[in-house]
C-alpha positions as CSV (number, residue, x, y, z in Angstrom):
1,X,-16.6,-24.4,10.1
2,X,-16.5,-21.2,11.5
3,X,-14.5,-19.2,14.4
4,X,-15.3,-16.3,16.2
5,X,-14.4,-13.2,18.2
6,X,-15.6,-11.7,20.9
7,X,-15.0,-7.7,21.0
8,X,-15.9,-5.3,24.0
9,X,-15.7,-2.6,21.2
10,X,-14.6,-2.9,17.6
11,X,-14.6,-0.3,14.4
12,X,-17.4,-1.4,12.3
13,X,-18.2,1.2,9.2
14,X,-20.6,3.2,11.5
15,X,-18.4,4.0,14.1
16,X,-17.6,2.3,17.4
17,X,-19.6,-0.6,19.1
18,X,-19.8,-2.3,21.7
19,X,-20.1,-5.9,22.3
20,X,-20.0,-7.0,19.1
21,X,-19.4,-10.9,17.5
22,X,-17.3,-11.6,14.9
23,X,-17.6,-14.8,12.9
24,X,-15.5,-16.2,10.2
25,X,-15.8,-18.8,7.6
26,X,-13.4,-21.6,6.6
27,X,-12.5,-19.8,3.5
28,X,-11.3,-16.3,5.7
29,X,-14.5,-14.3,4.8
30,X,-16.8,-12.7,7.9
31,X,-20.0,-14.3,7.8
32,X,-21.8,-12.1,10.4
33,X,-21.1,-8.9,12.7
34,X,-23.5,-9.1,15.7
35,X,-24.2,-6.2,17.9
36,X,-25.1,-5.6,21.5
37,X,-24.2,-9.5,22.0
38,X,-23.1,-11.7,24.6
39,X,-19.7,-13.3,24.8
40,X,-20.1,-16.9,23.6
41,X,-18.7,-19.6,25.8
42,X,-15.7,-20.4,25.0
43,X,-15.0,-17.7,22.3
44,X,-12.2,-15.1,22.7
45,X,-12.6,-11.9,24.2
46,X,-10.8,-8.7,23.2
47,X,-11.1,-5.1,24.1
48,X,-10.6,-3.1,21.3
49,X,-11.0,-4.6,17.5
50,X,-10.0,-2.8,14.2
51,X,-10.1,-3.7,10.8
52,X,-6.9,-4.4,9.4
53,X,-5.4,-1.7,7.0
54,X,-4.4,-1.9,3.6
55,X,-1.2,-0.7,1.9
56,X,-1.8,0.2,-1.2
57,X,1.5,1.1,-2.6
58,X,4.9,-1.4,-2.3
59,X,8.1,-1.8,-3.8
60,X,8.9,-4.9,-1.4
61,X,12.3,-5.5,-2.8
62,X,13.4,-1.8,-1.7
63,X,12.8,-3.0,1.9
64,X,16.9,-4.3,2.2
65,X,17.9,-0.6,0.8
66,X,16.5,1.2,3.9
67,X,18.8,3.0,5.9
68,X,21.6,3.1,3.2
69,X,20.8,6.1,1.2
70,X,21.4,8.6,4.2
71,X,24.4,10.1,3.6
72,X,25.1,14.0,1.5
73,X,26.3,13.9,-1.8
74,X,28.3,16.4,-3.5
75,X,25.1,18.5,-5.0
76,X,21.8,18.5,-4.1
77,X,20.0,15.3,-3.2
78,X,16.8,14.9,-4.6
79,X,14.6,11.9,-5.8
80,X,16.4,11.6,-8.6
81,X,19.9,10.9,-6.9
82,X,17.8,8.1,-5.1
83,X,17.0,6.4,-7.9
84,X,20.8,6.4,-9.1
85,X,21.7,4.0,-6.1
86,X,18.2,2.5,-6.3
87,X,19.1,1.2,-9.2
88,X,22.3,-0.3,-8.4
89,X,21.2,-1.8,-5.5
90,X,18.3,-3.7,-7.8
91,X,20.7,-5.1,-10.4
92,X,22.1,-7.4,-8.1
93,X,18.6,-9.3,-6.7
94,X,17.7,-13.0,-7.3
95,X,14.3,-13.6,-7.4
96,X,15.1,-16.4,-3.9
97,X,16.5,-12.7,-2.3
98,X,13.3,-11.0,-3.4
99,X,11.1,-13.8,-1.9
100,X,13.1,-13.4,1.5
101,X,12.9,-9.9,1.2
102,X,9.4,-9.6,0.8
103,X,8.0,-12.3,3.5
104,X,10.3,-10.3,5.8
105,X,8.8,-7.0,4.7
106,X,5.3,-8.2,4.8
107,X,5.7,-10.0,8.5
108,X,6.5,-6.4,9.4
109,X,3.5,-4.8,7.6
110,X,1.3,-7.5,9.6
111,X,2.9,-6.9,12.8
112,X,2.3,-3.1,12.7
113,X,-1.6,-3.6,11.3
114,X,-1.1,-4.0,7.7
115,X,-3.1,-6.6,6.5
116,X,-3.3,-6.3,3.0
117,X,-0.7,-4.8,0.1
118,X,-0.8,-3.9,-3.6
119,X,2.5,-4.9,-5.1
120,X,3.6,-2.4,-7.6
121,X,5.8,-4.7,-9.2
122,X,8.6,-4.0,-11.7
123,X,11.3,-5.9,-11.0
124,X,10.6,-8.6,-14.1
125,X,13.8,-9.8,-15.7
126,X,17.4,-10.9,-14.9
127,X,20.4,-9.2,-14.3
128,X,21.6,-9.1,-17.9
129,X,17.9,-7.8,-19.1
130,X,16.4,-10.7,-20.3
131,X,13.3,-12.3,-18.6
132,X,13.3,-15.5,-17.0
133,X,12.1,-18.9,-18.5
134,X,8.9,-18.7,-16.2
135,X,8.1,-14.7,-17.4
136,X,6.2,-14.2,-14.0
137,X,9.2,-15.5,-11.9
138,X,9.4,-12.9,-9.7
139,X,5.9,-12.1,-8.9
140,X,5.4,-15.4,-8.1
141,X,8.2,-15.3,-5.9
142,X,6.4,-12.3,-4.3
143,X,3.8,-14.0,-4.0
144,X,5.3,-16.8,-2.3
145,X,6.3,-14.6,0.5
146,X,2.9,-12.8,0.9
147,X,1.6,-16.9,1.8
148,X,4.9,-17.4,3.7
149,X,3.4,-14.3,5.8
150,X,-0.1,-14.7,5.4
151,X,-0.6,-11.2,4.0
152,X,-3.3,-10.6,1.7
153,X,-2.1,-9.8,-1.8
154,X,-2.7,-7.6,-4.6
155,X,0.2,-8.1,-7.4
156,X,0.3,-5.3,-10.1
157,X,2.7,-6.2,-12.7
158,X,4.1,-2.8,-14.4
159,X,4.7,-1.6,-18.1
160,X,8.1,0.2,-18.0
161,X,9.3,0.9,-21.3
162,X,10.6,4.2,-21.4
163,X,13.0,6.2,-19.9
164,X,11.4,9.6,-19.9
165,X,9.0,11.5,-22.1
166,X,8.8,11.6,-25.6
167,X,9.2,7.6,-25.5
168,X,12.8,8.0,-25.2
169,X,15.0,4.7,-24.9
170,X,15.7,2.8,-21.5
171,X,19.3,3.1,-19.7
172,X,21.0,0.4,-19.2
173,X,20.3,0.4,-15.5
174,X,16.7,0.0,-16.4
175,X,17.0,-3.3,-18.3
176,X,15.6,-5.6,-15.1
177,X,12.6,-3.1,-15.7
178,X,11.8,-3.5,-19.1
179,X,8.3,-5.0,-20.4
180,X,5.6,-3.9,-23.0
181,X,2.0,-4.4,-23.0
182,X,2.6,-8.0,-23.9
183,X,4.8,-9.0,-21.9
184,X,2.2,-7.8,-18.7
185,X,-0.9,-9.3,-20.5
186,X,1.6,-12.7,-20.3
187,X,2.2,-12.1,-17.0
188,X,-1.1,-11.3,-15.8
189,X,-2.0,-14.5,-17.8
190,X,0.6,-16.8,-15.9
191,X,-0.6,-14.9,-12.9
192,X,-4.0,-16.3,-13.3
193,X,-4.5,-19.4,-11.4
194,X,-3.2,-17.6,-7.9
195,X,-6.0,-15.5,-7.8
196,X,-8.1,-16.4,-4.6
197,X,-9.9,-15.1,-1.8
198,X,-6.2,-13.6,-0.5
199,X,-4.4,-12.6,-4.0
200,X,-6.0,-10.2,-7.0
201,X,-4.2,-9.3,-9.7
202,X,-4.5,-6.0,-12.1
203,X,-1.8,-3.5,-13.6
204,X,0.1,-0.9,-13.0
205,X,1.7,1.7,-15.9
206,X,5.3,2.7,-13.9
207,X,4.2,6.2,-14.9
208,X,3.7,8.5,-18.1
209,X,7.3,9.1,-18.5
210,X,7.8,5.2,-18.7
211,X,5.0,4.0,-20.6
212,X,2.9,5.2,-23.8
213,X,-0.6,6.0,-23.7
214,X,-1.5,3.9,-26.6
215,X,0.4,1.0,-24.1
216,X,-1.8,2.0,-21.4
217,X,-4.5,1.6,-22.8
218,X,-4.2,-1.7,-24.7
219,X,-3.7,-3.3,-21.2
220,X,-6.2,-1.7,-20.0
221,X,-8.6,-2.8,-22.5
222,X,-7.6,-6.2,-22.3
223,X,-7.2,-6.3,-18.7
224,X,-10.5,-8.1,-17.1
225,X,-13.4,-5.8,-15.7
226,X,-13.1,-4.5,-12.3
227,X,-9.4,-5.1,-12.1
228,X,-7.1,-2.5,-10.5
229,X,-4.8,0.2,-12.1
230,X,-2.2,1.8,-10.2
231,X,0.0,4.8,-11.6
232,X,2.9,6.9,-10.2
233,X,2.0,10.6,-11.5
234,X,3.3,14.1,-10.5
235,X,5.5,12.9,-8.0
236,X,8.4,15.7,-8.5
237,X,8.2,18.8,-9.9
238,X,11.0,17.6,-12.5
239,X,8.1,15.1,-13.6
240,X,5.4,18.0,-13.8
241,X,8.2,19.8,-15.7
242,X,9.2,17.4,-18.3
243,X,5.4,16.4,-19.4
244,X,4.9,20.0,-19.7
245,X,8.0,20.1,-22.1
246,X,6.8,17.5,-24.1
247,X,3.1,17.6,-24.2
248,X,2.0,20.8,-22.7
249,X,0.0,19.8,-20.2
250,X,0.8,18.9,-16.6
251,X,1.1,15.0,-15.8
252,X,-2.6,14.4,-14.3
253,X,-4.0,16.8,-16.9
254,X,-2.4,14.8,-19.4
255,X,-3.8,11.3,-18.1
256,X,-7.4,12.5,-17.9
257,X,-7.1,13.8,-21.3
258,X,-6.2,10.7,-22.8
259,X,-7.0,8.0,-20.6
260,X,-10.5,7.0,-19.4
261,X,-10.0,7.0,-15.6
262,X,-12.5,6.1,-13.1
263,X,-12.8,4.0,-9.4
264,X,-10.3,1.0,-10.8
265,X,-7.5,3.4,-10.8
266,X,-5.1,4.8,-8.0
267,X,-3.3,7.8,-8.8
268,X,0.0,7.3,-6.4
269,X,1.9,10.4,-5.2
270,X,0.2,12.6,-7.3
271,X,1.8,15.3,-4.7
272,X,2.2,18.1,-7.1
273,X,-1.3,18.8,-8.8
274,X,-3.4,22.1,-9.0
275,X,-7.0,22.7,-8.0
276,X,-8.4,21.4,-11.4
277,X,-6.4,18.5,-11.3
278,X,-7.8,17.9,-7.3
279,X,-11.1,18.4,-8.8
280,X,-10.9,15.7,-12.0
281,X,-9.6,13.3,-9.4
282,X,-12.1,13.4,-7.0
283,X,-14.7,13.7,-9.8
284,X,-13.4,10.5,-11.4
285,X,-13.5,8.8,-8.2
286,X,-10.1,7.5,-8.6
287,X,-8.1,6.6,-5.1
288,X,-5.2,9.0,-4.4
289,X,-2.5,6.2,-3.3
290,X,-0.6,8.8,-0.6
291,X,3.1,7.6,1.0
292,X,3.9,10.4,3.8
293,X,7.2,8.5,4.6
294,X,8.3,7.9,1.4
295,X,7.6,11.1,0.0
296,X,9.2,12.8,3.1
297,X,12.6,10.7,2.9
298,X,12.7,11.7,-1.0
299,X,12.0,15.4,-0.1
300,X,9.1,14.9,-2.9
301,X,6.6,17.6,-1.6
302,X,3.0,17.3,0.2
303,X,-0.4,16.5,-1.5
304,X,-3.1,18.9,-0.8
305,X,-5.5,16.7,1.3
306,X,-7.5,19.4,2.9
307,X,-8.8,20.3,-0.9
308,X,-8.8,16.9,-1.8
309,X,-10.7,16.1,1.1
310,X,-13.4,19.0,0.4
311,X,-13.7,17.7,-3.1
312,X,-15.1,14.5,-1.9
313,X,-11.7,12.7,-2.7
314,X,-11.0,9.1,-1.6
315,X,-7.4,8.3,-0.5
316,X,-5.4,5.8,1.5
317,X,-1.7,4.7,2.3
318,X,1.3,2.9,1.8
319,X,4.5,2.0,2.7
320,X,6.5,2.3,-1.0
321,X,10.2,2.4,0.0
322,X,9.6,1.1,3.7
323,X,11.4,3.8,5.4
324,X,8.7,2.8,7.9
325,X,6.3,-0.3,7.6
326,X,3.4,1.4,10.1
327,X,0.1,2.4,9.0
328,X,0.4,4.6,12.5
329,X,3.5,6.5,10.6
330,X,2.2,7.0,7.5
331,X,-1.4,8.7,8.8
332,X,0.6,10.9,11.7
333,X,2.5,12.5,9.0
334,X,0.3,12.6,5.8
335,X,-1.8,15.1,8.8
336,X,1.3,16.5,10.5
337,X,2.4,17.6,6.6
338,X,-0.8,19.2,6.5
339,X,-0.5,21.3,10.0
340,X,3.1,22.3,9.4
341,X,1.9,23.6,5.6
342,X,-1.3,25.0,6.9
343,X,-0.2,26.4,10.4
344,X,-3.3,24.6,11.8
345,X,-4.1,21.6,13.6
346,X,-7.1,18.5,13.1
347,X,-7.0,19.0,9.2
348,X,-8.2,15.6,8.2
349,X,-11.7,15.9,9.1
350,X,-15.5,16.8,8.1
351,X,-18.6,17.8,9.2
352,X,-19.5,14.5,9.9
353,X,-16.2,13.0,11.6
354,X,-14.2,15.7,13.5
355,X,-12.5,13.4,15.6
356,X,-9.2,12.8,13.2
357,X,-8.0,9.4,14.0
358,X,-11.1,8.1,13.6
359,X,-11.5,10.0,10.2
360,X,-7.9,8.9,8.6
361,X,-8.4,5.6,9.7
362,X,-11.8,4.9,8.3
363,X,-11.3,6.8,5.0
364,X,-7.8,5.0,4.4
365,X,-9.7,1.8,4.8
366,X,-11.9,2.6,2.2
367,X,-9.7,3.9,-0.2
368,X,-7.1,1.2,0.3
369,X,-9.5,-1.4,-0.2
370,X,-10.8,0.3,-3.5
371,X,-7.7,0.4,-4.8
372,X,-7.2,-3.1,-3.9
373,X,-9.5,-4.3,-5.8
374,X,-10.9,-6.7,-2.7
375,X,-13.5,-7.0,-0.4
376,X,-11.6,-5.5,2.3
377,X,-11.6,-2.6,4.6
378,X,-14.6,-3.5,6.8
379,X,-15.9,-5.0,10.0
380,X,-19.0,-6.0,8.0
381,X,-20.5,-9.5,6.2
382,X,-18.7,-10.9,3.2
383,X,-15.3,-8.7,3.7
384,X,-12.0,-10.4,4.6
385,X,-11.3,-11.8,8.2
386,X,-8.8,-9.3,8.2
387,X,-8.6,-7.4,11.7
388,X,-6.3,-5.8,14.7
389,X,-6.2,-6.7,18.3
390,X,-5.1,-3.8,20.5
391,X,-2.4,-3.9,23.5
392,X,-5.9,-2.7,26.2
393,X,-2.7,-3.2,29.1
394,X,-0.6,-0.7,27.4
395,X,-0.7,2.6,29.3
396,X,-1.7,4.2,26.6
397,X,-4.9,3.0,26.2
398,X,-5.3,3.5,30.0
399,X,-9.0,4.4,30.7
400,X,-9.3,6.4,27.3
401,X,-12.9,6.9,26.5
402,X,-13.5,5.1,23.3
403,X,-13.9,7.8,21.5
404,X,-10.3,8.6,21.6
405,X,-8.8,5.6,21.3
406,X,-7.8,5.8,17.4
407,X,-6.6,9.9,18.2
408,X,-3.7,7.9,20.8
409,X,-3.1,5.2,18.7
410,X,-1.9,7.8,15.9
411,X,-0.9,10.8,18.2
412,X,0.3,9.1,21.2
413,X,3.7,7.7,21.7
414,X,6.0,5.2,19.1
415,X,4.8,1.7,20.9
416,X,3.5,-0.3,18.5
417,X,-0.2,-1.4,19.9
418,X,-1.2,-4.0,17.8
419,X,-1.1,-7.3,20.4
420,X,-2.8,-9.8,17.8
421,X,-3.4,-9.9,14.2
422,X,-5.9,-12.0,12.0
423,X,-5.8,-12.0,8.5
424,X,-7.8,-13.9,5.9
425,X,-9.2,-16.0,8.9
426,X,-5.8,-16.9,10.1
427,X,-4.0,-15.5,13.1
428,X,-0.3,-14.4,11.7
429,X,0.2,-12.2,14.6
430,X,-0.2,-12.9,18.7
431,X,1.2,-11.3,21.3
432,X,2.8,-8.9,18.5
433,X,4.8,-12.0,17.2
434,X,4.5,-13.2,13.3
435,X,4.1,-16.5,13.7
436,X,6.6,-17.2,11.6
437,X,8.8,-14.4,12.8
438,X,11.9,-16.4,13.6
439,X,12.4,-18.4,10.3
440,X,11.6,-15.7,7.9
441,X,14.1,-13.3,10.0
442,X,16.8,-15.8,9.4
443,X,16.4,-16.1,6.2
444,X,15.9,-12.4,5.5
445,X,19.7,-12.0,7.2
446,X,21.2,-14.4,4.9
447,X,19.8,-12.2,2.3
448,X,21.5,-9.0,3.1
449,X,24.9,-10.9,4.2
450,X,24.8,-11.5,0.5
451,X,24.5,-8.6,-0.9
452,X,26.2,-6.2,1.2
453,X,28.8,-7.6,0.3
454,X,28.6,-6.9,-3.3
């Protein structure tokens, strides 16, 4: 059985079309693009047709702390003051709040044109530190609420062992955290039989300051072929500071000195790195996982996209904190970072793409479905039905050429114009409605009634 859409002009990997059929499979896959065709009868017609975008970096259960870290303390605020409350925050979470957390967070992501997310998952034992009788309890739990939502899934169960570099002990604070390379390998185990045509599952070292290289790579070695690794690195410069303390080498430096990395790996943040460390990245064809919001509310710094860009580089988005759950967010600032740094406008571009949405859009699909690990990211055969309808009634998409539809999408205006949303096949989304909006909002509220109270 298969469905189909009609589109007056969708985003295939070549650029714009027009008039092109899209058909889908039982199973969620597209089974064929069509050019210059004619609209079926009976099948749906839609003006404007995107792929869906993947966000390649979550910490779903920070979704409930948004908003509640805004006020001055009596010193400097930094990252590091973040995580203090952070970490309070986390203690109290039941893995039945996560899973209501999460489905809420990821109706949000779908509603906005997210239609895929890597879950960088670290929240693995109980309260008092010890982990649950089911030792994958809580990524199945986010799990459950990536099917609750219909989101496409990629679940990256971390190794946090350390509390800083130079393997130094965990605080008590970080006990929920805790896990060594066998307690992921068990996890990834249990995690097994989910994996489908909506849910991968790789690995994810927190960082180098919470897990050992020789833990690194024992995972990684065990972990199957082509599955994805994702790593904070070189987030703040009290990070770059430290690993040049204890190591003498900066934190990406360090990694590609010990580590084999290549195209499985995403390198997240990675915001404060010098022009060899640009270079090895892009060389190694690793995905730069880049969170503009995230990074901004934590005052972390900017990456240096322009150079990564000229390097050849591949790089996409995501979410982390939710501040903001729009992929529309996330690309307006990772370029309005780079004109307020620079002092120069339409930085994310090439000789062969100078028009900038266009540009960020594509090459955040690509990178985000790299670092994915799925067949995602496309308008083409054998990818994911995953895909955005646009508002064509809103006034801002009134009588804009095609070609600058994705430039007023990203630069015009804080309406959110995605109308309808399909995803794996399925429609979660219509008339920018989840589907499922009102149950897993009410269950989301019982949630924080909880615990903000605590």
């Amino acid at each position: 059985m298969s469905s189909r859409l009609f589109a007056r002009h969708a985003l295939l990997p070549q650029g714009w079309r027009r008039d092109v059929l899209l058909e889908w499979d039982a199973a969620g896959d597209l089974t064929a693009v069509t050019e210059n065709a004619a609209p079926p009868a009976g099948a749906e017609v839609a003006q404007y047709v995107l792929p869906g975008m993947v966000n390649l970096h979550s910490h779903a259960f920070q979704r409930a702390l948004g908003g509640m870290t805004e006020m001055a303390g009596d010193g400097p605020d930094s990252f590091w003051t973040w995580r203090e409350l952070m970490y309070r925050f986390a203690r109290h979470i039941t893995p039945e709040q996560m899973e209501s957390i999460a489905a809420q967070l990821f109706a949000e992501c779908l509603r906005h044109g997210y239609t895929a997310v890597c879950e960088f998952h670290y929240l693995q034992r109980d309260a008092a530190g010890a982990l649950y009788a089911r030792p994958a309890e809580t990524a199945e739990r986010v799990l459950a609420a990536a099917r609750t939502s219909g989101i496409g899934m990629t679940m990256l169960p971390v190794l946090y062992s350390h509390a800083g570099f130079g393997a130094q002990p965990l605080k008590p604070e970080q006990a929920r955290f805790r896990t060594g390379a066998d307690d992921v390998l068990r996890i990834i185990e249990a995690l097994a039989p989910l994996r489908n045509g909506q849910v991968e599952v790789g690995f994810a070292p927190h960082s180098l300051r919470a897990a050992g290289v020789a833990q690194i790579r024992e995972v990684a070695q065990a972990l199957p072929h082509g599955r994805p690794i994702h790593i904070h690195i070189a987030e703040q410069q009290g990070e770059v500071r430290q690993c040049l303390d204890v190591s003498g080498r900066r934190p990406v430096q360090y990694l590609y000195d010990h580590l084999d990395v290549d195209a499985r790996w995403c390198l997240v943040h990675a915001t404060h790195v010098q022009a060899d460390e640009v270079a090895r990245m892009a060389a190694s064809g690793a995905v730069a996982g880049l969170c503009p919001t995230t990074e901004a509310n934590l005052g972390d710094g900017l990456f240096p996209l322009a150079e990564f860009i000229a390097a050849g580089g591949r790089f996409g988005i995501g979410s982390d904190s939710h501040v903001s759950q729009s992929p529309v967010e996330e690309l307006r600032w990772l370029e309005y970072g780079q004109r307020l740094q620079r002092q120069q406008r339409n930085v994310a571009a090439t000789a062969n793409e100078r028009r900038v949405g266009d540009y960020l859009w594509q090459a955040a699909l690509q990178g985000g479905a790299q670092a994915a690990g799925r067949k995602l990211g496309a308008l083409a055969p054998g990818c994911r039905a995953d895909l955005l309808v646009l508002d064509d009634a809103h006034v801002n998409l009134c009588g804009v050429a095609i070609e600058n539809v994705l430039g007023s999408v990203l630069f015009c205006g804080n309406d959110n114009l995605v109308r309808d949303v399909l995803c794996g096949g399925q429609w979660q989304v219509r008339g920018a409605r989840h589907v499922a909006q009102d149950a897993i909002a009410t269950a989301y509220r019982r949630t924080l009634a909880q615990l903000r109270t605590l």
